[in-house]
C-alpha positions as CSV (number, residue, x, y, z in Angstrom):
1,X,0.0,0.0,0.0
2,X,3.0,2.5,-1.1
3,X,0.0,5.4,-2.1
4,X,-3.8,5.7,-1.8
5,X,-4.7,8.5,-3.9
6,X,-7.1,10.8,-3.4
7,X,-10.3,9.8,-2.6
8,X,-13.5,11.7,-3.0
9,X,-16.1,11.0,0.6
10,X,-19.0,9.7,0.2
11,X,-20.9,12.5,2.2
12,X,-18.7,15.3,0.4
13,X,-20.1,18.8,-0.3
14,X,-18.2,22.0,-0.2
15,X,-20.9,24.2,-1.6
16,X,-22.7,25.3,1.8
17,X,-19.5,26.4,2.9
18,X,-17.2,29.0,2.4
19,X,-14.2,27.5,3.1
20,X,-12.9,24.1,3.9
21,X,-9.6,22.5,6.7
22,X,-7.3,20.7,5.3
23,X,-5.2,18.6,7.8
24,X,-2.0,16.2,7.1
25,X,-0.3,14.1,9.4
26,X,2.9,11.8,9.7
27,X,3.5,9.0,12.3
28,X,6.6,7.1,12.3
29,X,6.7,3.7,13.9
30,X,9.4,2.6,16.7
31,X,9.8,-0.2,14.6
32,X,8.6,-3.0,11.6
33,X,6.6,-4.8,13.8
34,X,3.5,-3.1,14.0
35,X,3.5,-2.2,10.2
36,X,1.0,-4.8,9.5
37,X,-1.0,-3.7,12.4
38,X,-1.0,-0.2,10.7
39,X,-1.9,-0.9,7.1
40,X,-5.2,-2.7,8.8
41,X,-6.1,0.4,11.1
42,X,-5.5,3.1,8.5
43,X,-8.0,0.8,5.7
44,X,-10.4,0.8,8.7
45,X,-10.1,4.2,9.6
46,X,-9.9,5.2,5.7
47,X,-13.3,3.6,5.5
48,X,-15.1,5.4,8.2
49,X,-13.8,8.8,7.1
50,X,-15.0,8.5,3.7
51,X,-18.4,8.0,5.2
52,X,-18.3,10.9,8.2
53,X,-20.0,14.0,8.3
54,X,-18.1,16.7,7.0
55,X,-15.6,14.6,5.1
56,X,-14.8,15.8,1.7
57,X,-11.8,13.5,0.8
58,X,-8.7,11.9,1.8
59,X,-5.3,10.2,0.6
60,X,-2.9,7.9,2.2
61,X,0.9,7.3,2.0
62,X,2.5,4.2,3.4
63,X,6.5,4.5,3.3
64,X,7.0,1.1,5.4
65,X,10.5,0.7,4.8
66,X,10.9,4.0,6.8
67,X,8.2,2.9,9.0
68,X,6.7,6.3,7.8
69,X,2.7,6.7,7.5
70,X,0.7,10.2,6.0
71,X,-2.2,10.9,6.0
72,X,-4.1,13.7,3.8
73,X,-8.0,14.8,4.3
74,X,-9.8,17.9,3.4
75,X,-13.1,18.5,5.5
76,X,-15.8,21.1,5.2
77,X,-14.6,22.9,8.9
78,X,-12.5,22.3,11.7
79,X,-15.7,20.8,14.0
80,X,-15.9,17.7,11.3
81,X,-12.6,16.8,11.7
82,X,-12.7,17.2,15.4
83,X,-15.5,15.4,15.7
84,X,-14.1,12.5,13.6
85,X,-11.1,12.3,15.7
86,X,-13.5,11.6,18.4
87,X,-15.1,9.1,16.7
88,X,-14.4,5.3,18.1
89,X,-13.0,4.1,14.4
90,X,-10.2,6.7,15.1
91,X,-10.1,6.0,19.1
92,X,-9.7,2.6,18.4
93,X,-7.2,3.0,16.4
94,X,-5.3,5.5,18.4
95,X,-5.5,2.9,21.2
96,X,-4.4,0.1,19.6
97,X,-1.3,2.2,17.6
98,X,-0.8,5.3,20.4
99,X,2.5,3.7,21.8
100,X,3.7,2.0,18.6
101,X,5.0,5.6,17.5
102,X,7.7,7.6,17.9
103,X,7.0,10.7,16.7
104,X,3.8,11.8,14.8
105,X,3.7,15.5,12.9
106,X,0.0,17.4,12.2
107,X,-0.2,20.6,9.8
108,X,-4.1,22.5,9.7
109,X,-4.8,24.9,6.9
110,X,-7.8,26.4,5.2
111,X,-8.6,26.2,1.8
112,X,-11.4,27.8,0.0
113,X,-14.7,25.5,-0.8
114,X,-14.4,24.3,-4.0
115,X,-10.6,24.4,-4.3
116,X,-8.4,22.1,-5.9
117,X,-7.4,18.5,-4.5
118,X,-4.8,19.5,-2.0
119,X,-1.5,18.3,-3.0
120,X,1.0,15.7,-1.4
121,X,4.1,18.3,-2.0
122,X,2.6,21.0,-0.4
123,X,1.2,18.9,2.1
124,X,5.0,17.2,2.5
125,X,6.2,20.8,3.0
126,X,3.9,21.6,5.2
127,X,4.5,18.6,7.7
128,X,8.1,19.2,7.3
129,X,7.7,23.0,9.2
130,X,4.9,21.0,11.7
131,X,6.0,20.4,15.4
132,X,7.3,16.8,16.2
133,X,5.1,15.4,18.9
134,X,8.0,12.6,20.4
135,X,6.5,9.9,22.4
């Protein structure tokens, strides 16, 4: 599962809206081990987010070798994605995954309804200024 692409949700519409969040995030595994454990939580959590509220798309790149995972969504406001990150498809993953990582990166930014697909290279540069959150 090198790349996902992009990935249109389900429930997506931008047009009540006047602007949409985009988020992207890295995690980077301690080590190998739990590699298969994350490939089966991100399809899972992949396949509730293309069905939440407020979901308008997302993308996912798996760099196992580097034990490297990023994720890419666009939502129609900050309060959908919040709410999804509350949401027991991402809890349960965060339980089961929290202490498998070693550092995880997130990077927020608006983009207009009805903008283009973001982008992995500006979502890469954007990650690379992000704060590292170290566990």
């Amino acid at each position: 599962m090198p790349t996902l692409p992009w990935t249109p949700a389900s429930t997506a519409s931008a047009a009540s809206t006047a602007s949409a969040e985009t988020m992207a995030s890295l995690f980077v595994l301690r080590s190998r081990r739990q590699t298969i454990a994350v490939l089966h939580q991100s399809l899972t959590v992949r396949r509730a987010l293309l069905t939440a509220p407020g979901a308008l798309g997302m993308s996912l790149v798996a760099r196992p070798l580097r034990r490297e995972y990023y994720t890419l969504s666009r939502w129609t406001d900050r309060d959908a994605l919040d709410a999804f990150v509350r949401s027991e498809a991402h809890l349960a993953a965060m339980r089961q995954l929290g202490s498998a990582m070693t550092d995880a990166r997130f990077a927020f930014w608006p983009a207009p309804a009805g903008a283009d697909t973001p982008t992995w290279a500006d979502a890469f540069a954007r990650l690379a200024d992000a704060p590292s959150y170290r566990h």
